[in-house]
C-alpha positions in Angstrom: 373.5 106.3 11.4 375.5 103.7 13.1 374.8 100.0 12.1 375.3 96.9 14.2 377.8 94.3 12.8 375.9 91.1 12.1 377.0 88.2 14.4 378.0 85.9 10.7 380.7 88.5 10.4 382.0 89.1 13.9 382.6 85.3 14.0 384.3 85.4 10.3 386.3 87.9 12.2 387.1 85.1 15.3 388.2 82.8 12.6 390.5 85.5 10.9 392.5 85.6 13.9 392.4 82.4 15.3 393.6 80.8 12.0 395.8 83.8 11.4 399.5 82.0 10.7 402.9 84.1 9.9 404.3 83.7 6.7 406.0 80.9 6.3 408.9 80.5 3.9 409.8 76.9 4.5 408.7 74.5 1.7 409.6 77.3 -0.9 411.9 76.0 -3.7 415.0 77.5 -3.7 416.5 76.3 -7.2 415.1 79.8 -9.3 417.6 81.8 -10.9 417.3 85.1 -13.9 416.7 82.9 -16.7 414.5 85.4 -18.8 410.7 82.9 -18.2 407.9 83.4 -15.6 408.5 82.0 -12.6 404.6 81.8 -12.6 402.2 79.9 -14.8 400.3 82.0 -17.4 396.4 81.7 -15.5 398.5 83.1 -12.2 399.8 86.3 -14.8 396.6 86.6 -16.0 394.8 87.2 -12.1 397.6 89.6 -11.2 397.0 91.2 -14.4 393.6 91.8 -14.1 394.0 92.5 -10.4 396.0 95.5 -12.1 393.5 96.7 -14.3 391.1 96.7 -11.4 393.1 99.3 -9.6 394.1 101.0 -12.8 389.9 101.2 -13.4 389.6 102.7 -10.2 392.5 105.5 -10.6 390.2 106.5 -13.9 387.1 107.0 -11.7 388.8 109.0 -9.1 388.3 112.9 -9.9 391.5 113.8 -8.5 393.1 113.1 -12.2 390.3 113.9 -14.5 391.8 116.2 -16.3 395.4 118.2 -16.5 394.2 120.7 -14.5 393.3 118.8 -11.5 396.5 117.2 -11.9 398.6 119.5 -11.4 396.9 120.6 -8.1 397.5 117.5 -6.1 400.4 116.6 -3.8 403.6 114.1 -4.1 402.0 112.2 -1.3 398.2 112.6 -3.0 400.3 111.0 -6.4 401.7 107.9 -4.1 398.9 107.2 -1.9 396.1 107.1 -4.8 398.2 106.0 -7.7 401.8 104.5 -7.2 400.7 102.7 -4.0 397.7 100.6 -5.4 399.2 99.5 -8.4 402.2 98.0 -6.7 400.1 96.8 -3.9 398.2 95.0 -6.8 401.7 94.0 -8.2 402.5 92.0 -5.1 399.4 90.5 -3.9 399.4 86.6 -3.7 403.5 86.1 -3.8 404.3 82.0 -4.3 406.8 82.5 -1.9 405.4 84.5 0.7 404.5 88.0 1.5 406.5 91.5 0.3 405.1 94.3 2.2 405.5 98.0 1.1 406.6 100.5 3.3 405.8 104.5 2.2 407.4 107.6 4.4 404.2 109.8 3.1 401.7 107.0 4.6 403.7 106.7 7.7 403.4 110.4 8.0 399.4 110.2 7.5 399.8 107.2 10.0 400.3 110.0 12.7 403.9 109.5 12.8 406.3 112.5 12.9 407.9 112.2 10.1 409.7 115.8 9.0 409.9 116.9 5.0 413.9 116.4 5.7 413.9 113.1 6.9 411.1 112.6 4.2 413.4 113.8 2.0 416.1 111.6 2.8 414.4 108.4 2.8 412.6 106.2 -0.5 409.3 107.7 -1.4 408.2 103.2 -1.1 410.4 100.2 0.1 409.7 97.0 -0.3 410.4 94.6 2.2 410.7 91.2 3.3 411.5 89.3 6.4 413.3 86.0 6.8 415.2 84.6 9.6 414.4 87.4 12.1 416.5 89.8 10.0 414.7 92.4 8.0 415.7 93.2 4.2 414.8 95.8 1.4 414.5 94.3 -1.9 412.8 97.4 -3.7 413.2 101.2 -3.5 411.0 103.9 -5.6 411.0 107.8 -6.3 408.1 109.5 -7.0 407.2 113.1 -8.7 404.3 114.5 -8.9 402.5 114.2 -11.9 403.5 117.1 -13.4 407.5 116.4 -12.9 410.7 118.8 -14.3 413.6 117.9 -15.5 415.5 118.8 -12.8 413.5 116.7 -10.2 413.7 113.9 -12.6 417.3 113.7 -12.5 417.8 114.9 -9.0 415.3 111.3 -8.4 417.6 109.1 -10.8 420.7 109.7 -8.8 419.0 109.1 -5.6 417.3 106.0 -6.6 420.8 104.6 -7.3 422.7 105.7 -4.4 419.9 104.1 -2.6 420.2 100.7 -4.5 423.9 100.5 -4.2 423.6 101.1 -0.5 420.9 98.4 -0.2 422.8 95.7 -2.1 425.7 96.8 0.4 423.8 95.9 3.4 422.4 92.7 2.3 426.4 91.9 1.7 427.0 92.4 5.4 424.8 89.5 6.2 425.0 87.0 3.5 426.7 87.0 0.0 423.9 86.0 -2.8 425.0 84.8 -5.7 426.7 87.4 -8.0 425.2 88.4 -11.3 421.7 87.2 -10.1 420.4 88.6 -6.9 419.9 92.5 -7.1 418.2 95.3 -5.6 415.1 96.7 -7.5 414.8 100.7 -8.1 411.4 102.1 -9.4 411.4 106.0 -10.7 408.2 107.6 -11.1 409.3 110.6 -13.2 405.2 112.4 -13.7 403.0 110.0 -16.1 406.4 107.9 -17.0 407.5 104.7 -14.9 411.4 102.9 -15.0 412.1 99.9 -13.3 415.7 99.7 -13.1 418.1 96.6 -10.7 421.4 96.9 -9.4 423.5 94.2 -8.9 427.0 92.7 -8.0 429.3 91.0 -10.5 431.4 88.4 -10.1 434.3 90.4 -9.2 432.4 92.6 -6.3 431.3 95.6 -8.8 428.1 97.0 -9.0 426.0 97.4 -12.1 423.0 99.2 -12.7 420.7 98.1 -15.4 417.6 99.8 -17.0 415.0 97.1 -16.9 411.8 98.6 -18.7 409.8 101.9 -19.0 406.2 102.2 -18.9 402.9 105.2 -18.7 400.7 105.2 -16.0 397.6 106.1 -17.9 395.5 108.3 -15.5 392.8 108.7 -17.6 391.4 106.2 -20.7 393.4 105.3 -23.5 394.0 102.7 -25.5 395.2 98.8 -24.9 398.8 100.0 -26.9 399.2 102.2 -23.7 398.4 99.7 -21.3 400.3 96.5 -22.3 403.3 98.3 -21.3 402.7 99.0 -17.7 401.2 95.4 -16.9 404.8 94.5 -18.8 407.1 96.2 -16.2 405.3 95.7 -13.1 404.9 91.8 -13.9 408.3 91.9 -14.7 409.0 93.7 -11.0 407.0 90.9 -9.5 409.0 87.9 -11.1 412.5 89.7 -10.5 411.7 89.9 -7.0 410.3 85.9 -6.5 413.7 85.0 -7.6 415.4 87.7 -5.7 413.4 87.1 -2.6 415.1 83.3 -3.0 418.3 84.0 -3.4 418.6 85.8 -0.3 416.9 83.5 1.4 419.4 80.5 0.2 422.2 82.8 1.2 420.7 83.7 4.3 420.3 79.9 5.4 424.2 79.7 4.0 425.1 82.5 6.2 423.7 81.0 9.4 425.0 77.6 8.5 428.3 78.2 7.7 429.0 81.5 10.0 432.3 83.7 9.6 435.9 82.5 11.2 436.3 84.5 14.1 438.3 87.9 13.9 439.1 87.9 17.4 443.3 87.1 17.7 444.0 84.1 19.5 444.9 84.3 23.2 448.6 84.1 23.3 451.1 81.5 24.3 454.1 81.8 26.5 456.5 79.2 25.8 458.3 77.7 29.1 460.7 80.1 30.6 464.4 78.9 30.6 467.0 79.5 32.9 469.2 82.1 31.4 473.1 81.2 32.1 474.9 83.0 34.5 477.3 85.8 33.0 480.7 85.8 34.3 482.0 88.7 35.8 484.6 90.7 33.5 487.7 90.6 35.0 489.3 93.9 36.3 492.5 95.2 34.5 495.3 95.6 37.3 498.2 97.4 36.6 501.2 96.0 38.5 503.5 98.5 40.1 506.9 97.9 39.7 508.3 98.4 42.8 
């Protein structure tokens, strides 16, 4: 039953790893702001698109979500690992400017990790992350139902998802400041069959505002092009937010290290040369003359 691995392929494994090289984020341009046009040309949209479909092909073969009744037998974690996961794995493939990877707290959990429903619980269903001058950053957060989602979950989710993106955009702020009304943090709800792609970001004056980006289907099984157009819509649109958010913290990371903070720390202080204080004349005693 066991096969032995041809020798062509063990050495196309040698070259994998010998020519293996880190990401490398140097000769990206760094001049990409929110401007409302594709930070990609239209061929490049059209591969990730049909790199979408792909996965979406493959979600219609899987029997796990065949019909309404099967889908309401499987699992959060079945729902992220077969569905959510792919099709933003798909989303992200091939960046311009260098790799996003996705983190899951259900796949670290398969991953043999021990990883509790309470700390599950507390952490994003998915993270997207990216590293750049040895510091570690999370660009993207998402919530996921199962498919068969309540109301109550659904909002419980929404409130989450923005606690979690106004915390994000707080930590980036402790390293760098990116330039206000541009760079954001991404937050993706899965409520069930419905998908929201939402940013958060920081005005010019320091406040945060959340904005409702798009809202898509995830078709599990096959329907029509009129349901589909959508959910290539928002995820391409998730892709191009983050090239240009991935850039402006980059260019305000390079800022940072260039320009680092004054220093808190008080100055050491300075005693001034110590003068001889004057000699203070002894107050006379009052004598009373007694007249003899």
């Amino acid at each position: 039953m066991k096969c032995t691995l041809p020798e062509s392929l063990g050495s196309i494994c040698d070259q994998f790893v010998n020519g293996f090289n880190w990401t490398n984020n140097a000769n990206v341009p760094r001049n990409i702001v929110h401007d409302k046009t594709w930070k990609e040309n239209i061929p490049a949209l059209e591969r990730r698109a049909k790199r979408i479909l792909d996965v979406l092909g493959e979600i219609w073969n899987n029997p796990a979500f065949e019909n309404r009744t099967a889908c309401k037998e499987q699992s959060e974690g079945t729902y992220i690992a077969d569905v959510v996961m792919p099709l933003l794995r798909a989303s992200l493939e091939d960046m311009p400017d260098g790799s996003i990877c996705l983190s899951s707290a259900w796949q670290a959990n398969f991953e043999g990790t021990l990883v509790s429903k309470e700390q599950m619980g507390k952490k994003p269903d998915v993270m997207a992350l990216v590293k750049y001058g040895g510091k570690i950053n999370e660009l993207t957060y998402t919530e996921c139902s199962r498919v068969i989602c309540n109301d109550t979950k659904k909002a419980d989710d929404e409130v989450k998802l923005w606690r979690e993106t106004l915390d994000g955009i707080n930590f980036v702020n402790l390293a760098c400041r990116p330039l206000s009304n541009q760079f954001g943090i991404a937050g993706i709800q899965v409520a069930g069959e419905d998908v929201y792609l939402n940013v958060l970001v920081n005005d010019a004056g320091g406040l945060s505002r959340y904005f409702h980006i798009d809202h898509a289907e995830i078709p599990l099984v096959p329907k029509s092009s009129r349901r589909i157009k959508p959910l290539i819509r928002l995820l391409l649109n998730w892709r191009n937010i983050l090239i240009v958010n991935k850039n402006l913290l980059m260019r305000a990371l390079d800022q940072a290290s260039s320009n680092p903070p004054r220093s808190v720390h008080p100055s050491p202080t300075i005693s001034s040369p110590c003068r001889e204080e004057p000699k203070q004349k002894r107050p006379r005693k009052n004598r009373r003359l007694n007249k003899q």
